[in-house]
N, C-alpha and C positions, 0 to 999 in steps of 0.2 A: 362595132368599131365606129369612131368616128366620121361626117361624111365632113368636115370641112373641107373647104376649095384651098387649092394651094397651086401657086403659079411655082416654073420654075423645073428642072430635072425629076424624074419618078426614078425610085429602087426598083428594077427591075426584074434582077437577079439574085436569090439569095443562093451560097456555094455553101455549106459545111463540112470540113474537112478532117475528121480523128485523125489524128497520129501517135505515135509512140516511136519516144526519145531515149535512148540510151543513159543508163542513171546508175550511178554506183552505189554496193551496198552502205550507204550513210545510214546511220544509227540516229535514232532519237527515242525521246520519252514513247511514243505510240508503238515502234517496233522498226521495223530497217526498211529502207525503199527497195523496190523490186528491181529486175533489171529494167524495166522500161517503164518512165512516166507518161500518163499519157498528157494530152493538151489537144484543142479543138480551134482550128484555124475557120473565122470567118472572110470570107470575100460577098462583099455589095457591089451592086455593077449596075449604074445608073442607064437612062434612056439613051445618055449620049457617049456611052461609052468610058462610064470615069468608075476608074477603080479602089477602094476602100478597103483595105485589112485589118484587121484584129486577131487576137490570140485570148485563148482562156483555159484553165483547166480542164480537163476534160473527165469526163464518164459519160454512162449510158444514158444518166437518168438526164443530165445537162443535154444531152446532145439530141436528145427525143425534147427536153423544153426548144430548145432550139429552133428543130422544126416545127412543132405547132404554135411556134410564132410570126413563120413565115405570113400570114395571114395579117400579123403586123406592122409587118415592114415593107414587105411589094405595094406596089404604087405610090408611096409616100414621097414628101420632098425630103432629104436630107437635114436639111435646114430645121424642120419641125422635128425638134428632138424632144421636145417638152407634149407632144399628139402623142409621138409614137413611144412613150414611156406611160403614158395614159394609157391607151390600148394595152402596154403590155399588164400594168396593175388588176386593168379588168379581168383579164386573162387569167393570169395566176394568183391574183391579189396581193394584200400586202405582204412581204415576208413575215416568219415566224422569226425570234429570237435564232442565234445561232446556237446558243447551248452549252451543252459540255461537250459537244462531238468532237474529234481531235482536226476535224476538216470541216468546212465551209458548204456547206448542201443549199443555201439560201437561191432558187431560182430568179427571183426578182432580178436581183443586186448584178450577178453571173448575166444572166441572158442581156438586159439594158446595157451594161458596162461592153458588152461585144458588139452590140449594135450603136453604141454611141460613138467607139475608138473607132470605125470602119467611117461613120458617118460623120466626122470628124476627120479623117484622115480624104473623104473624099471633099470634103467643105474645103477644104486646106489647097487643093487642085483646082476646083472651079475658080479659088480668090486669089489665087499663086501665095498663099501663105501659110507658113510652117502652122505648125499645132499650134505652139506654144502661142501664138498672137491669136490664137481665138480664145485662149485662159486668158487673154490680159498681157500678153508682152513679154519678152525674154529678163529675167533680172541676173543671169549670169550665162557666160560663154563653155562654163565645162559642168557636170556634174558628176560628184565625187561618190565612190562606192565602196563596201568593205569588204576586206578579207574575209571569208564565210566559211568556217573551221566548223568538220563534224569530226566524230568518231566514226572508224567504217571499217569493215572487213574484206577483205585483199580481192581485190577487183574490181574493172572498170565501167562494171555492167554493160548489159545486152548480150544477146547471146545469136540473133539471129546474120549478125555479119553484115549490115549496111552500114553501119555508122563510119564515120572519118576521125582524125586523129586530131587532137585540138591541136593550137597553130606552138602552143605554149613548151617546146620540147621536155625542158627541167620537171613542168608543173606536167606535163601528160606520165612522166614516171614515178612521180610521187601520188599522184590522185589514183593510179592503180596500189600502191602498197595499203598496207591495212595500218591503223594508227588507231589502239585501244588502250594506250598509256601515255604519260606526260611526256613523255619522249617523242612519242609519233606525232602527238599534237604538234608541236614544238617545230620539228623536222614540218610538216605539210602547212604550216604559217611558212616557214621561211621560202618554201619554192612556193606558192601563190602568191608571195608579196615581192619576191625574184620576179617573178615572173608576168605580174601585171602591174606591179607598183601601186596595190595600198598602203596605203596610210593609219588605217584602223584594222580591229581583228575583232573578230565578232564569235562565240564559240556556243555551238550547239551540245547542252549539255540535257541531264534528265535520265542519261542512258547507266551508268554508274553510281556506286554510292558516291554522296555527297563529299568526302572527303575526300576522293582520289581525282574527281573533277575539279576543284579549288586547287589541288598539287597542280594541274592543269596552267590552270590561270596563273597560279603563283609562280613555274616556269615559263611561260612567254613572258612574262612581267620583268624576269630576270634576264633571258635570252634578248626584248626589245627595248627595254627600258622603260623613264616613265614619259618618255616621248609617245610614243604609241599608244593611243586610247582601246582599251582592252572591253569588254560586252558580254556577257553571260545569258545565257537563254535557256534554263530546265524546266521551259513551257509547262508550267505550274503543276509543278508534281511531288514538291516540295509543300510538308506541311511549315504551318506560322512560325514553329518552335526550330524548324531547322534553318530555314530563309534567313530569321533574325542570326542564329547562331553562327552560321558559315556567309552569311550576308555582311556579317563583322569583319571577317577573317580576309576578304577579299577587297571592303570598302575603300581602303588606301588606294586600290589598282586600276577600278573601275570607271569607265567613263559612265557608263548605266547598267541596272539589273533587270534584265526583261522577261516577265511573267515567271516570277519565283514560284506564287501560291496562287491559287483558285481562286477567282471572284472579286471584284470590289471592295466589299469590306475587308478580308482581308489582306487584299493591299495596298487598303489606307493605312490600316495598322499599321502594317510593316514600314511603310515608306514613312509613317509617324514616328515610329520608334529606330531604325534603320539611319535616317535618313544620307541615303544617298538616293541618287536620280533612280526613280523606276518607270520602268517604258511597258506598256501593252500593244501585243495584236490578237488577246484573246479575251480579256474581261471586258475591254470597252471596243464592240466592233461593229458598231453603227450610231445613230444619231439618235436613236431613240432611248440607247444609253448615257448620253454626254449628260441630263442632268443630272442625275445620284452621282457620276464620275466629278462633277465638278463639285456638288455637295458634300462629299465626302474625301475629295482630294484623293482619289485611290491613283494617280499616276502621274510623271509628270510631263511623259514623252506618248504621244499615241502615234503608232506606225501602221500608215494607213496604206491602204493598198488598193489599185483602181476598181480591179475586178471584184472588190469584196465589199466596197462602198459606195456600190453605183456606178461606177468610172471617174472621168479625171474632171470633169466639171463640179459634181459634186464633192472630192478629194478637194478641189479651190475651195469650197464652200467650208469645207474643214478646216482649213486650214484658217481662215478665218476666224472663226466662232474660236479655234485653240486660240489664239490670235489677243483676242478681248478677254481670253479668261485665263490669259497667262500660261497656257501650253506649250510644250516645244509640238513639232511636227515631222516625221520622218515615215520610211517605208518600210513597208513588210516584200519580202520575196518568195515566193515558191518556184518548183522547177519550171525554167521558163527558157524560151528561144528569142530572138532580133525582134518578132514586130512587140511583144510584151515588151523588151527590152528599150524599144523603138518611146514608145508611150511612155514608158519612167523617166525617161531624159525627155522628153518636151515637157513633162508636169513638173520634174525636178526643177527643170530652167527655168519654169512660170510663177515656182508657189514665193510666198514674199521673202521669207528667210528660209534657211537651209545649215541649219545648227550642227546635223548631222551628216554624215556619209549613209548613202541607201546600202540596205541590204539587195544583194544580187545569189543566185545558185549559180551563174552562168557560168563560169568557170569547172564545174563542176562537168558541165552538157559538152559534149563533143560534134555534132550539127547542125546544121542551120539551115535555115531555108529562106531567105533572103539574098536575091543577088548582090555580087561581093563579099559571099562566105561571114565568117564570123566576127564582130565586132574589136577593136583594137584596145584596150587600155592602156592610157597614157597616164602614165603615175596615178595610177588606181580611182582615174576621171573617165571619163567618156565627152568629146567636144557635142556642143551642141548643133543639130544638124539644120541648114537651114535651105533646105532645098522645101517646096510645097507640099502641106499633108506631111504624115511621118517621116520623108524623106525616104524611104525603103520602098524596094519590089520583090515584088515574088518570087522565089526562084522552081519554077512546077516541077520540074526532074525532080529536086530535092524532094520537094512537098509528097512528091507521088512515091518516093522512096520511103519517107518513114509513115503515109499511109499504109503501103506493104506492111511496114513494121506492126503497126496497127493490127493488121487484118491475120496476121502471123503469131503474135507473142500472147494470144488469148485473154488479156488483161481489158475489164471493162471498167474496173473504179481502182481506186488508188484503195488499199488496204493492209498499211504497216505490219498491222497486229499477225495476218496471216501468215506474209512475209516472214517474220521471225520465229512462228510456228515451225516451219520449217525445219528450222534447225535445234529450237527448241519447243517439241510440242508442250510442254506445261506453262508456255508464256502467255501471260495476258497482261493485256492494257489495266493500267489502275492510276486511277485518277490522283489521288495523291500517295507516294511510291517511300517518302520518306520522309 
């Protein structure tokens, strides 16, 4: 590790904290979510007492990098983000591509991105200033998010009885019913947009034949109008020949199609012949992709996500480079609590434009662990908060509740495919499914 001198506070304290969060059975291309997602809360805790949080996905294998990187973060200055992402490369080295895995295994990217939002959130307290003015300055007072529509089977997940009941009444009895037809869709758009007031509707597909997910879209289209920007996502499991075919049948309705088919090539194709907007968070998911993505024009929208790009300094950096090559930019969501949430609204506030509404699950998740419970949406925005660092605290009863949860629900990696084993043992994952 590095011996450079550094004036200035030392990380003194590294905390890592598993939890498992109450998750409904939502349906996708990979197989169904479990009753509990897990996620991995970081806390830094300087020489002088200043405290730092992050959030990340969680597994076994994350959360053992985690620890043997303590080594890289005790005694450091906060401040030296660019040492202690150094040491972490040594460490782990560079990441591998991410692949075709239906999840994000990338150590690098995960472990830095936890260690920078903490370290970043304590920067933010030592300077009295919010996040977003260490990206560069606020360029708007709210950000905007969308309705995030799956298919799911009748219940609210979890099973071990700590969770709390979302604040949302309409929207907490609708996210318990099951919705596996146009109709359900239809009915659980109208109580989350009831009940948080978005503006857009974003719809997790991949789970269905192709046909009966487009009756889908083609009923909210009818039910919202064409006021309402409408999002398809069958996280590319759709061959070329069906994207283009039912990629028609929807293109009137579409604000964007995101990841129809597998790879690059072809979804330049598609988006060449298609052409309506196509967005990725799975062909293009790091920077060592951007140039064939921009070579070959395979997208137009990349939604980028902190913990899966390095964190939100590097996300600026994205945002840019889309910026000069004519990209739009927006964000990817996985199940996630306040401080993740925390971090997507100061990077939202900072990046230059903001074309689109972010995807959120949060609506989905029923607690939280930040003092003052769970976040408000105001007409399907979130205000920007400008208190120093994340503006958020920790709330530890909670925290230590759904570590219980954790340490109880036996789940150590997130795995769809299993999951819908379950109920039907001959399921498996397949890459492209139609």
């Amino acid at each position: 590790m590095s011996s450079l001198s550094m004036i200035g506070p030392r990380i003194t304290e590294l905390h890592i904290t598993p939890i498992a969060i109450t998750d409904p059975p939502l349906l996708n291309a990979a197989g169904m979510h479990a009753p509990y997602a897990l996620r991995t809360v970081i806390e830094l805790i300087t020489s002088d007492g200043i405290s730092g949080l992050s959030e990340i996905p969680g597994n076994t294998e994350i959360d053992r990098a985690l620890r043997s990187a303590k080594k890289c973060i005790i005694n450091k200055d906060p401040f030296q983000l660019n040492l202690i992402r150094d040491d972490l490369k040594t460490l782990f080295g560079e990441d591998v591509p991410r692949g075709e895995a239906p999840w994000d295994q990338r150590k690098l990217v995960h472990v830095f991105s936890a260690f920078e939002v903490a370290c970043l959130d304590i920067i933010g307290k030592i300077t009295s200033r919010p996040v977003f003015d260490l990206l560069g300055g606020k360029q708007r007072d709210k950000v905007p998010f969308t309705a995030y529509l799956f298919y799911k089977r009748e219940g609210a997940g979890g099973v071990l009885g700590f969770g709390n009941e979302p604040r949302a009444t309409d929207w907490n009895r609708a996210r318990q019913r099951p919705a596996l037809e146009p109709v359900g869709i239809v009915d659980q758009a109208l109580a989350m947009c009831e009940s948080y007031g978005f503006q857009s509707i974003k719809l997790k597909g991949g789970v269905f034949p192709p046909d009966e997910e487009v009756k889908a879209i083609l009923a909210l289209h009818e039910q919202f109008g064409r006021e309402m920007p409408l999002r398809f996502d069958p996280n590319a499991v759709w061959s070329l020949e069906t994207a283009l075919k039912f990629g028609k049948r929807m293109k009137p309705h579409l604000e964007y199609l995101e990841d129809p088919v597998r790879g690059q090539i072809q979804m330049a194709t598609l988006r060449k012949h298609l052409q309506v907007p196509i967005a990725t968070n799975m062909c293009t998911t790091s920077f060592a992709d951007l140039p064939q993505s921009f070579r070959l024009a395979s997208e137009d929208i990349i939604l980028s996500d902190h913990h899966f790009w390095g964190g939100l300094r590097a996300s600026m950096s994205l945002a840019g480079i889309c910026e000069i090559f004519d990209r739009k930019l927006s964000m990817h969501s996985n199940t996630h609590l306040g401080i993740s949430l925390a971090a997507m609204v100061h990077l939202g506030a900072a990046l230059p434009t903001l074309p689109y509404a972010l995807d959120t699950h949060y609506p989905w998740q029923s607690e939280e662990i930040i003092k003052g419970g769970r976040f408000e949406f105001i007409d399907g925005a979130l205000p920007v908060a400008e208190e120093p660092g994340l503006g958020i605290e920790l709330d530890r009863e909670k925290l230590e509740e759904l570590h219980q949860n954790y340490l109880h629900c036996g789940l150590t990696e997130r795995d769809d495919e299993a999951e819908m084993r379950k109920l039907n043992p001959n399921w498996r994952f397949s890459q492209t499914r139609w």
